[in-house]
C-alpha positions as CSV (number, residue, x, y, z in Angstrom):
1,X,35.6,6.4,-29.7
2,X,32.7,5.3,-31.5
3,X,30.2,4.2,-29.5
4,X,26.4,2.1,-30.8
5,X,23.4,3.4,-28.8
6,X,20.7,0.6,-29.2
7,X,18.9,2.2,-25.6
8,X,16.5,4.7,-26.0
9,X,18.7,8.0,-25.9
10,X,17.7,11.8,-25.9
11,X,19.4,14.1,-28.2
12,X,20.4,16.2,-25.6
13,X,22.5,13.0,-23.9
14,X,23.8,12.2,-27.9
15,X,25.1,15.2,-28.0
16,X,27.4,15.4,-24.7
17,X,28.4,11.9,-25.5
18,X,29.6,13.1,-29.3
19,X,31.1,16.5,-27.8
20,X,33.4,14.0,-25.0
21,X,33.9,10.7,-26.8
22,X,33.3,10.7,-30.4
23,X,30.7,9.1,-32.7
24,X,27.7,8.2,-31.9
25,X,25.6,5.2,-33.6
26,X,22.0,5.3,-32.8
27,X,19.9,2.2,-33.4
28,X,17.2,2.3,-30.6
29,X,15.7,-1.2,-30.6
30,X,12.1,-0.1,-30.0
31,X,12.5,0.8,-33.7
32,X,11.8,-3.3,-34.3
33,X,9.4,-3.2,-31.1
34,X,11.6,-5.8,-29.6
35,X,15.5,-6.2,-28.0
36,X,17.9,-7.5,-30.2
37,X,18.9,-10.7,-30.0
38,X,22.5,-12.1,-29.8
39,X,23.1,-12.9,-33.6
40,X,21.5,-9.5,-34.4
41,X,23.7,-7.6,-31.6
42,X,26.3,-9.4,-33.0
43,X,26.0,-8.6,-36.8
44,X,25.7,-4.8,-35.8
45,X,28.3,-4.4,-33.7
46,X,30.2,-6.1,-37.0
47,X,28.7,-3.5,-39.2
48,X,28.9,-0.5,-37.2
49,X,32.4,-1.5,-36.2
50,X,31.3,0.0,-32.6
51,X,34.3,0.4,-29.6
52,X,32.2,0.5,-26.8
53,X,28.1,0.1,-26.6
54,X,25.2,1.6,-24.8
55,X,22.3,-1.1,-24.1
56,X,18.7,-1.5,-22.4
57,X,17.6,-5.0,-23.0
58,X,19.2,-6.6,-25.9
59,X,21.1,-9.8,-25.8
60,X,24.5,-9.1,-24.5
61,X,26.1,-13.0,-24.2
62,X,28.9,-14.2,-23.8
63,X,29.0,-15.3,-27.2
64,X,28.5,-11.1,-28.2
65,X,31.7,-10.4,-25.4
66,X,33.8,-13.1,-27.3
67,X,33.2,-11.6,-31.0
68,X,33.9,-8.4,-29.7
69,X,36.5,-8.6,-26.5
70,X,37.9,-4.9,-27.3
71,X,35.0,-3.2,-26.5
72,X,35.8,-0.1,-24.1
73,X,32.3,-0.4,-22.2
74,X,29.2,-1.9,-21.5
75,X,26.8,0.2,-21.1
76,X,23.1,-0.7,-19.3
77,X,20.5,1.4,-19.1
78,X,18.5,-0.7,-16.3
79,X,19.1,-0.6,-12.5
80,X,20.0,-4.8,-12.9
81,X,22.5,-5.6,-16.2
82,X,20.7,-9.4,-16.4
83,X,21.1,-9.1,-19.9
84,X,24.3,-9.0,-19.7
85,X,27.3,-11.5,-19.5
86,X,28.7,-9.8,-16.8
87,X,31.1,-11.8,-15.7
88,X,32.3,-12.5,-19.1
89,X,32.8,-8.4,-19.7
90,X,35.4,-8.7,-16.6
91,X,37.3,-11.7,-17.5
92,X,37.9,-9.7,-20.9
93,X,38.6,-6.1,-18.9
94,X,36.0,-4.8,-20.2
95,X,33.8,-1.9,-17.8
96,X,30.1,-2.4,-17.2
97,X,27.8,0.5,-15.9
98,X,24.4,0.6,-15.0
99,X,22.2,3.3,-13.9
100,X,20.1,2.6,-10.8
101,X,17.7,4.7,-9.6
102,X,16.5,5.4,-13.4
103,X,12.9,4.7,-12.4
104,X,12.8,5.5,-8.7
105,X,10.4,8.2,-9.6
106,X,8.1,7.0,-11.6
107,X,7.6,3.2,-9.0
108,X,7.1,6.1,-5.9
109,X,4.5,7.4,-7.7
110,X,2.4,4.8,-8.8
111,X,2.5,3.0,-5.4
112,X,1.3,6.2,-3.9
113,X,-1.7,6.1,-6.9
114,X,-2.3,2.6,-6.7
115,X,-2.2,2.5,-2.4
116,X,-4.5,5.3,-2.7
117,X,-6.5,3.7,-5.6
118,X,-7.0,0.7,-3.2
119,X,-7.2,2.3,0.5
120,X,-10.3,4.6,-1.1
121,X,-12.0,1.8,-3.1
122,X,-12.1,3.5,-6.5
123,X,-12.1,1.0,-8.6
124,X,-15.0,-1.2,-7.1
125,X,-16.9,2.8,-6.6
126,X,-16.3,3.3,-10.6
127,X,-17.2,-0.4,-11.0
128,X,-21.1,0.1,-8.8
129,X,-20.9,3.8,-11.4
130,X,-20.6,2.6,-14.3
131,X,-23.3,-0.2,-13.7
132,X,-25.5,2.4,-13.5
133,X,-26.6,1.2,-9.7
134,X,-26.6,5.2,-8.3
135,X,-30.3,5.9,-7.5
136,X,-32.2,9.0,-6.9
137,X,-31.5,10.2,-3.3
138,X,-29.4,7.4,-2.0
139,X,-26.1,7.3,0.2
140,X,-25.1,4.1,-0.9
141,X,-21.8,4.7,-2.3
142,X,-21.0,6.9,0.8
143,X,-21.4,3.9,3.0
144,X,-20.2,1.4,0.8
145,X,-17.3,2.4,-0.7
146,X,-15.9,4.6,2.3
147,X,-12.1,4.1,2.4
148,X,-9.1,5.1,4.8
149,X,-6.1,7.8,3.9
150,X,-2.5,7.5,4.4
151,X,-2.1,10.1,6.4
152,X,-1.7,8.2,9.9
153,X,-0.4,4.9,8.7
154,X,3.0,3.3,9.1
155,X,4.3,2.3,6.2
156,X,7.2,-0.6,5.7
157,X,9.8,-1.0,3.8
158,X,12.0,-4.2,2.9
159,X,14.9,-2.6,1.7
160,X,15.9,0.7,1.8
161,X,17.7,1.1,-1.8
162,X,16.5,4.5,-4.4
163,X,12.9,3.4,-4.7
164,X,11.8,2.8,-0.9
165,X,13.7,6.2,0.3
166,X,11.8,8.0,-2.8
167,X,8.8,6.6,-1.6
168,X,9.4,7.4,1.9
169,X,10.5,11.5,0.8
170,X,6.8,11.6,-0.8
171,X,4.9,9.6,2.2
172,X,6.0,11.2,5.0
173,X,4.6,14.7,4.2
174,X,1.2,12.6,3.9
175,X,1.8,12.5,7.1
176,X,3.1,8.6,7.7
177,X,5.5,7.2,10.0
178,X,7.9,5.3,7.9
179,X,9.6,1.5,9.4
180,X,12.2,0.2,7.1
181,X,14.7,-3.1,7.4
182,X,17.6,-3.2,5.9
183,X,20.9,-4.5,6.4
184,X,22.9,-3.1,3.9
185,X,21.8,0.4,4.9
186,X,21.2,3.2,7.6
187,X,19.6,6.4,7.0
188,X,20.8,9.6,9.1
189,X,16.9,11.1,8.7
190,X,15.5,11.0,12.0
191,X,12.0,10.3,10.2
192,X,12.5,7.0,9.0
193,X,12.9,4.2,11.6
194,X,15.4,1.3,11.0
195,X,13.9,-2.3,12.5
196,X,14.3,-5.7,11.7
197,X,12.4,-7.7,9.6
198,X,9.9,-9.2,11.3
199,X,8.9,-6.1,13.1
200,X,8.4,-4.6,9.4
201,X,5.3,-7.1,9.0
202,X,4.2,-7.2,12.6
203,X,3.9,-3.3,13.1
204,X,3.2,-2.1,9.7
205,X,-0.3,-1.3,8.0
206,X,1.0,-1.1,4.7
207,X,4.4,-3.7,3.5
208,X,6.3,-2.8,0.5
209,X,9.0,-4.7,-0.7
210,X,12.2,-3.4,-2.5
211,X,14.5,-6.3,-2.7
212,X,17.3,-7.5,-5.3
213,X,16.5,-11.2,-6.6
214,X,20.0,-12.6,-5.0
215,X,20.8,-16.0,-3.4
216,X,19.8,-14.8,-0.2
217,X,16.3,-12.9,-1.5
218,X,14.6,-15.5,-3.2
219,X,11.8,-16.9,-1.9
220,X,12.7,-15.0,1.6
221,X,9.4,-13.8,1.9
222,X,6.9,-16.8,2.9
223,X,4.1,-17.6,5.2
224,X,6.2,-16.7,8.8
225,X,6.0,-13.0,7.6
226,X,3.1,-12.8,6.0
227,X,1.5,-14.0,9.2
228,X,3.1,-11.4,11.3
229,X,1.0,-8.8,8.6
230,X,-2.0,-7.1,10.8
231,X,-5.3,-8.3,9.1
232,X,-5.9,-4.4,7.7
233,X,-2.4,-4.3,5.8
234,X,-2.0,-4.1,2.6
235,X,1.0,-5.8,0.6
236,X,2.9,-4.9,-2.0
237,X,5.8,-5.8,-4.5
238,X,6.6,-3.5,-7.4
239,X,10.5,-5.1,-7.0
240,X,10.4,-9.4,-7.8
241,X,8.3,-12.2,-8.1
242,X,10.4,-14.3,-7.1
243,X,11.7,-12.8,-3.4
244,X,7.7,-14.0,-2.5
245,X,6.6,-17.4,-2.0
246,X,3.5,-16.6,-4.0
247,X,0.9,-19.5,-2.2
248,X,1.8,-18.0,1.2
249,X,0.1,-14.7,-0.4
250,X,-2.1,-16.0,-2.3
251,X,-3.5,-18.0,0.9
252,X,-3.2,-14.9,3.2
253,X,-5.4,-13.1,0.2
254,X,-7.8,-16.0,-0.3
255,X,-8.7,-16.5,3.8
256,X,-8.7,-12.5,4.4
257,X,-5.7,-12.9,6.7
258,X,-4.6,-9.3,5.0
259,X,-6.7,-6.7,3.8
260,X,-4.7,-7.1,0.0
261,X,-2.2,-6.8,-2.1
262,X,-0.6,-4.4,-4.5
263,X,1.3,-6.4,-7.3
264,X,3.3,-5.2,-10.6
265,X,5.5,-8.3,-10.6
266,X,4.2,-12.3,-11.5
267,X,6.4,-15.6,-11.1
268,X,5.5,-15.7,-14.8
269,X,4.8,-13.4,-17.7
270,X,2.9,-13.6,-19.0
271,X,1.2,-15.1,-15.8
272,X,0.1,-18.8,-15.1
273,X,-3.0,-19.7,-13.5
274,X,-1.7,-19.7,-10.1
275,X,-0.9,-15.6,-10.6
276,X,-3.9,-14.8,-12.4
277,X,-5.8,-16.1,-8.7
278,X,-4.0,-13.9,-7.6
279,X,-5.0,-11.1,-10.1
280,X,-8.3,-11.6,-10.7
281,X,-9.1,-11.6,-6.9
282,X,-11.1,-8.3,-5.7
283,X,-8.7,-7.4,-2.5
284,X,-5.1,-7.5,-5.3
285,X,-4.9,-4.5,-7.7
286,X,-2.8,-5.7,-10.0
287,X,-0.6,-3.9,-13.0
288,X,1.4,-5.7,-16.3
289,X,5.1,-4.7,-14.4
290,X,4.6,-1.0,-15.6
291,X,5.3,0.5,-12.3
292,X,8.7,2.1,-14.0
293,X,7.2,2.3,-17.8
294,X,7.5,6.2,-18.0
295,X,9.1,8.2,-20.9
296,X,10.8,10.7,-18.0
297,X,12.4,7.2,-17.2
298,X,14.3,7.0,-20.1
299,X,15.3,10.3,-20.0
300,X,17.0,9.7,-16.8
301,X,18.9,6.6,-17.4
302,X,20.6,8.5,-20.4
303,X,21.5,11.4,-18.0
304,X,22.6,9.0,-15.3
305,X,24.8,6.8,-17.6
306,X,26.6,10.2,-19.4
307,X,27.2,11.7,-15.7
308,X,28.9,7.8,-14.8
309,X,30.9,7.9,-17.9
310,X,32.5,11.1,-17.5
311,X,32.9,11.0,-13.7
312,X,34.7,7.4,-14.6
313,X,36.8,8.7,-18.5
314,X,36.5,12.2,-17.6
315,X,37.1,12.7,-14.2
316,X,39.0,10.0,-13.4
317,X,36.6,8.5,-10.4
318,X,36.9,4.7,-10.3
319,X,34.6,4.5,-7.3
320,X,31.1,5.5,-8.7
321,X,28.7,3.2,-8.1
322,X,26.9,2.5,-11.6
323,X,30.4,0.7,-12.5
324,X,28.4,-2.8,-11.3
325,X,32.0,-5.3,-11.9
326,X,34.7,-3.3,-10.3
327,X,36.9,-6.4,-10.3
328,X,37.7,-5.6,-13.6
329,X,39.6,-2.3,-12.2
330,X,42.6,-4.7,-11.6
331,X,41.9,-7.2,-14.6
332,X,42.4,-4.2,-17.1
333,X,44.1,-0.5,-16.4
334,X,41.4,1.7,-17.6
């Protein structure tokens, strides 16, 4: 099998793929600094003469499927395939597999920096430093920019998928008493606490939401559950935009209903003049969506999608669950 790698790819992860399924094409597209597009895609599929292809945000249409309906696989290195015609990959049998949990990691970590970034007032303390406002002898930015740990505080989790349990592994050894909603899920670790929604926002000092953008998420969040927040929480979304109705936060921020926010993720990008409120007010640390921009990430989406191909080729496992259109199990006998 010959197989075009246009995701970034270690050598180490070219290698298995080359010892278990053949040649390997390697066109990364950070090499142009953007994704490819579909008439690109399609002219090097064309040239390559590629059987199956391994992809992180280039253009995979319909229009790609149909010039090339004998592909063996689909490949995605992102926990969603949105650029991909997935439903057009199953009508022509053709596998798609994803690799969730690539940057579970790296999100845990920077809420943990950014919550503690935000609980401890660091930024607004480096701000009063650099302004050169410390003078001899005084305590003012003891008093002033005093801030709280998170040892002690319950934290909240809207879904309960790879990124909120990673968060909740590292939190709870803080120590912090961990509430999470989800209906899809149930943990078996005593430590974490399963509730409904509501009681997420109502009992909760810090929110954090880790929600899908589906039918049923978008826009779920509004101004009934953001007024069930304590007026000390802190909110955050490192997951969508668009699962927030952004005026009931941005009102909540604006009339101190909440303590802040925590925000890696706009309606738009770049953001319109109703998210940069949101940005430029002092209670919101906000970040350009890099919560999961790590080079470690991209080393584990290549693991994850060589252990998915082999468990599915190799080992003959049809269940795994980075193949995202399992339908296509009984469109096409693989």
């Amino acid at each position: 099998m010959k197989i075009l790698i246009t995701a970034p790819y270690h050598n180490k992860a070219q290698q298995f793929l080359t010892q278990h399924f053949g040649e390997i094409i390697y066109k990364p597209w950070k090499l142009q600094e953007r994704a490819y597009n579909e008439g690109e895609l399609i002219a090097l599929l064309n040239e390559t003469q590629a059987e199956a292809l391994i992809t992180e945000h280039d253009h995979v249409t319909a229009a790609v499927i149909a010039a090339f309906p004998g592909l063996q696989f689909i490949g995605v290195c992102r926990g969603t395939p949105s650029n991909v015609a997935v439903a057009a990959a199953t009508a022509q049998g053709i596998p798609v597999f994803n690799t969730p949990a690539r940057n579970a990691q790296a999100v845990a970590e920077m809420f943990i920096a950014n919550l503690i970034t935000l609980l401890r007032n660091t930024l607004a303390g480096i701000a009063w430093l650099e302004g050169g406002r410390w003078e001899a002898g005084a305590h003012t930015s003891y008093l002033q920019f005093k801030g709280n740990e998170i040892a002690g505080k319950t934290i909240g989790m809207v879904g309960f998928g790879a990124v909120g349990q990673t968060i909740a592994n590292l939190v709870k050894h803080f120590p912090a008493e961990i509430l999470y909603y989800d209906p899809f899920y149930t943990s078996d670790d005593p430590a974490y606490q399963k509730v409904g929604l509501e009681d997420v926002f109502r009992l909760s000092d810090v929110v954090s939401i880790h929600l899908p953008v589906n039918a049923d998420t978008e826009g779920m969040i509004g101004e009934a559950l953001i007024g069930l927040m304590k007026k000390n929480a802190i909110f955050v979304n490192t997951a969508r935009a668009v699962v927030v109705k952004r005026e009931a936060l941005l009102s909540a921020i604006e009339n101190n209903a909440i303590r802040g926010a925590i925000l890696d993720v706009f309606d738009h990008e770049p953001p319109d003049e109703l998210d940069y409120r949101l940005i430029h007010h002092p209670n919101v640390l906000a970040t350009p969506h890099i919560a999961g921009a790590t080079f470690e990430v991209e080393d584990h989406h290549a693991d994850i999608m060589n252990k998915a191909l082999h468990d599915f080729y190799i080992a003959g496992n049809r269940q795994i669950r980075q193949l995202v259109n399992r339908e296509v199990l009984s469109v096409k006998n693989h």
